[in-house]
C-alpha positions in Angstrom: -14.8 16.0 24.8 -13.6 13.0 27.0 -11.4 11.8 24.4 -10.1 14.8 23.2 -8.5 15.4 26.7 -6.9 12.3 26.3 -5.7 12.8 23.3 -4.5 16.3 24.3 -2.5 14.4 27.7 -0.6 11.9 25.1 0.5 15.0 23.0 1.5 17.0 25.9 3.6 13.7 27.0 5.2 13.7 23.3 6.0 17.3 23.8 7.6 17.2 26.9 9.7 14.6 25.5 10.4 16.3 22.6 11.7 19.6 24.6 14.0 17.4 26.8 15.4 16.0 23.7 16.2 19.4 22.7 17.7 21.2 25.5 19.9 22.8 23.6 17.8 24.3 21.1 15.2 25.6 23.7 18.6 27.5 26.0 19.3 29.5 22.8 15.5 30.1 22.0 15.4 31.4 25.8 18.5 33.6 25.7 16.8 35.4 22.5 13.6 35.6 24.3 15.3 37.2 27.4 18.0 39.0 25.7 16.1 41.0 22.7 13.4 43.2 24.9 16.9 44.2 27.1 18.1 45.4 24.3 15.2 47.5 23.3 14.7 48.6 27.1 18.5 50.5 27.2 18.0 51.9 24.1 14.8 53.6 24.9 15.9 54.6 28.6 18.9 56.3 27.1 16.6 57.9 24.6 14.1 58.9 27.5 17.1 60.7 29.9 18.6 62.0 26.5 15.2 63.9 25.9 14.7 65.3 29.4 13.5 61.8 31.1 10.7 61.6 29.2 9.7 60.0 25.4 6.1 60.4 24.6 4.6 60.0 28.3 7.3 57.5 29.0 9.7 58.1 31.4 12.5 55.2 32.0 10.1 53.1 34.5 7.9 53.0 32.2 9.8 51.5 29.3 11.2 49.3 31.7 7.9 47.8 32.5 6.4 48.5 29.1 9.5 45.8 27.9 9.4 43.7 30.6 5.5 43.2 30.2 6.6 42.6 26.6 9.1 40.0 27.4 6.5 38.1 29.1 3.1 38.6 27.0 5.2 37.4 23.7 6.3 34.5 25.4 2.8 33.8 25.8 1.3 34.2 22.5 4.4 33.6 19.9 4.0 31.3 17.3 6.9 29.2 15.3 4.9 26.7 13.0 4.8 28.9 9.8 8.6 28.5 10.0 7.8 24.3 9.7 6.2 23.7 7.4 7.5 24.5 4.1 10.1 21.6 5.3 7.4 18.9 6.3 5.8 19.5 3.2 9.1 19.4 1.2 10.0 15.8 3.1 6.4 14.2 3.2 6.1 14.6 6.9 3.0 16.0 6.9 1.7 12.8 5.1 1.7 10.4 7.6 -0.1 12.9 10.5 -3.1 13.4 7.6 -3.4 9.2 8.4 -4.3 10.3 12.0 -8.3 11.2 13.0 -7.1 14.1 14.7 -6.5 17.1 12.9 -2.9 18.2 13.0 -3.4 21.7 14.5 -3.8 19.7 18.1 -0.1 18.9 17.9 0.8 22.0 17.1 -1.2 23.6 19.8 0.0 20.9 22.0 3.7 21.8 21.4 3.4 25.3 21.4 1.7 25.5 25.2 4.6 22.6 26.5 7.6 24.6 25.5 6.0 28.1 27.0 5.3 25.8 30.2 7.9 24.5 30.6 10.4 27.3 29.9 8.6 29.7 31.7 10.8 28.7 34.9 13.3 30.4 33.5 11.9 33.3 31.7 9.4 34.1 35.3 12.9 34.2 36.9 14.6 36.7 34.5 11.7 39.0 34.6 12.1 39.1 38.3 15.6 40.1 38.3 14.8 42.4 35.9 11.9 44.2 37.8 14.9 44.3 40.2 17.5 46.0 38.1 15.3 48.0 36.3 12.9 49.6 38.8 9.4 49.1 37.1 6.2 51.1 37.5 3.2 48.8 37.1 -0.2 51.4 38.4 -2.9 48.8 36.5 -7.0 49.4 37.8 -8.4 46.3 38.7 -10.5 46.0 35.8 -7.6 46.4 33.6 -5.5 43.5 35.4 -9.1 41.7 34.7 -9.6 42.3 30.8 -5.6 41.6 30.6 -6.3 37.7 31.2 -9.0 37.4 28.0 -6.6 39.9 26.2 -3.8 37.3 26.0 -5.6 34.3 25.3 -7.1 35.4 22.2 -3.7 37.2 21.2 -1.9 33.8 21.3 -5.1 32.3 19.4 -4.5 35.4 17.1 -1.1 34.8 16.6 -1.2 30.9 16.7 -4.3 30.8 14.2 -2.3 33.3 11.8 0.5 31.7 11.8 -0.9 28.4 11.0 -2.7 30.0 8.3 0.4 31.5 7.2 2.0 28.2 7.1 -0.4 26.7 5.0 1.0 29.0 2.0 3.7 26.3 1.5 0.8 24.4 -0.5 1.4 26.5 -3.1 5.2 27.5 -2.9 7.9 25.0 -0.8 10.0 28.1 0.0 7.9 30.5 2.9 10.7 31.6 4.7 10.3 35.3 2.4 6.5 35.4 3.2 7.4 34.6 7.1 10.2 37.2 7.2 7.2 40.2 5.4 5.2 38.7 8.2 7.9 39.1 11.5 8.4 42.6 9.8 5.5 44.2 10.1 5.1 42.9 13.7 8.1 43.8 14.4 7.3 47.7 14.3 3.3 47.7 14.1 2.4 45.0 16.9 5.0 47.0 20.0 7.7 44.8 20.0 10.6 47.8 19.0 8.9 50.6 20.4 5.2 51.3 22.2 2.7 52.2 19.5 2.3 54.9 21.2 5.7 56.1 20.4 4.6 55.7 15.9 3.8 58.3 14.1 -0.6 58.8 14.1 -0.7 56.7 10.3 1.2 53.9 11.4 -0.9 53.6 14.9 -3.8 53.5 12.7 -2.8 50.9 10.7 -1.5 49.1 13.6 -4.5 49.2 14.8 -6.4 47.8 11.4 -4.5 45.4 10.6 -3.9 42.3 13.6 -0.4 43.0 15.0 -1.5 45.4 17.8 -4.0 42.8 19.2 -1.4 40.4 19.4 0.9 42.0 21.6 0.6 45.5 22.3 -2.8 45.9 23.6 -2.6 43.0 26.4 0.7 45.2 27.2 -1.6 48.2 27.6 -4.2 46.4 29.4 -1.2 45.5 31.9 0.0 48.7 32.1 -3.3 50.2 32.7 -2.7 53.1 29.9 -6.4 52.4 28.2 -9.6 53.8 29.6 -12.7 51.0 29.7 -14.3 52.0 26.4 -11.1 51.7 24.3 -10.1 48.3 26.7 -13.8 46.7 25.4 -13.2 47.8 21.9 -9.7 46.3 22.2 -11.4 43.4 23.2 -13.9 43.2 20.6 -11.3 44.0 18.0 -9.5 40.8 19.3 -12.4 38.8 19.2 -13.0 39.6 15.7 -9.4 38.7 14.9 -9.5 35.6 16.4 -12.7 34.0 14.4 -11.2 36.1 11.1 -7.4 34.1 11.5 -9.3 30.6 12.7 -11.5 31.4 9.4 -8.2 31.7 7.6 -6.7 28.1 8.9 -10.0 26.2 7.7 -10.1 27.7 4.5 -6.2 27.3 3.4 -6.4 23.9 5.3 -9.2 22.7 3.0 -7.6 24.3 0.2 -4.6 23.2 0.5 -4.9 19.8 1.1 -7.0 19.5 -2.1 -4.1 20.1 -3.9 -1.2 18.5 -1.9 0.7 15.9 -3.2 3.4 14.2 -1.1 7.2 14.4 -2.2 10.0 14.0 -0.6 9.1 10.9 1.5 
């Protein structure tokens, strides 16, 4: 365990690094990140005072801390490898870190939790001005605020260990960036990120709710919201739970497939 702290301390140091290098890249990454859930919050306010000041229980506080509490939660759990490694597979990169005795998921997690550290100083910053533009409501239970903090670990392990699964189809095919796009899609609209679930017709909140994409975002926005009773919060959690040993499942079987059949090209 010793060890693989230190191991963990030099990758965080190569990550840092690598984030400095590529300031510019990270700025643009940030502005999406900020930018986007604005864009869904005026839309929905003007919806919500169009309708009477109210959409489906929410009034225009309540999308503005529904998105706002998005903004934040998917900076915590969003994942970018799948979008990788068709191209280190393509150019032989991925050769040289199977040489390692590490397995090359602890870069990746490595990476993943530097950049969200270390541009959280800017994306704390725009959530507080725009709790103050906005005028949030935020009337969480205790318990709720509790369950939220296991809620969004496992949703970035759910997110993180499907992705990486995800990733590993580029085994098979060099080109992912189609199965990545069906992938965004359906978070897009089933895991809250355009509109609450709350807001989807009863068949799509069902699947939502069957498939992983509303344990990865939506329900540690509910938690944070305080919009679930207990018994629907410890299902949540159980769901999530589930999730997260099915997706790390998925990452050791398509690893150990996949590498049985990978042959470096490109290097």
């Amino acid at each position: 365990m010793k060890r693989l702290l230190e191991i963990y301390r030099a990758q965080f140091k190569i990550a840092v690094a690598l984030e400095l290098q590529y300031r510019v890249a990270a700025l643009i990454w940030l502005i999406g990140t900020v930018l986007e859930p604005v864009v869904y919050l005026v839309v929905w306010t003007n919806v919500a005072q169009a309708g009477g000041g109210d959409v489906g229980g929410f009034g225009s506080a309540d999308f503005a801390a529904y998105f706002i509490s998005a903004m934040l939660v998917n900076h915590l759990t969003f994942c970018w490898h799948m979008w990788e490694y068709d191209y280190r597979i393509r150019q032989g990169l991925l050769s040289p870190l199977l040489l390692r005795p590490l397995h090359p998921i602890h870069a990746d997690i490595a990476e993943n939790i530097t950049h969200k550290v270390m541009t959280l100083v800017v994306v704390a910053p725009a959530a507080v001005v725009l709790i103050w533009f906005f005028q949030p409501v935020w009337n969480p239970p205790a318990w709720s605020l509790l369950a939220f903090l296991p809620a969004v670990v496992m949703a970035f392990f759910i997110q993180f260990f499907l992705g990486w699964a995800l990733a590993m189809a580029a085994f098979w095919t060099t080109r992912i960036a189609a199965i990545n796009r069906m992938y965004f899609l359906g978070k897009f609209f089933l895991a809250g990120q355009f509109a609450p679930i709350a807001l989807l017709p009863p068949l799509l909140q069902i699947v939502a709710s069957i498939l992983p994409f509303r344990w990865m975002l939506s329900f540690p926005i509910e938690l944070l919201l305080g919009r679930l009773p207990p018994t629907e919060a410890g299902a949540g959690l159980l769901a999530q739970l589930t999730w997260t040993l099915l997706s790390f499942l998925a990452v050791k079987v398509m690893w150990a497939a996949g590498v049985k059949r990978y042959s470096a090209f490109g290097a």
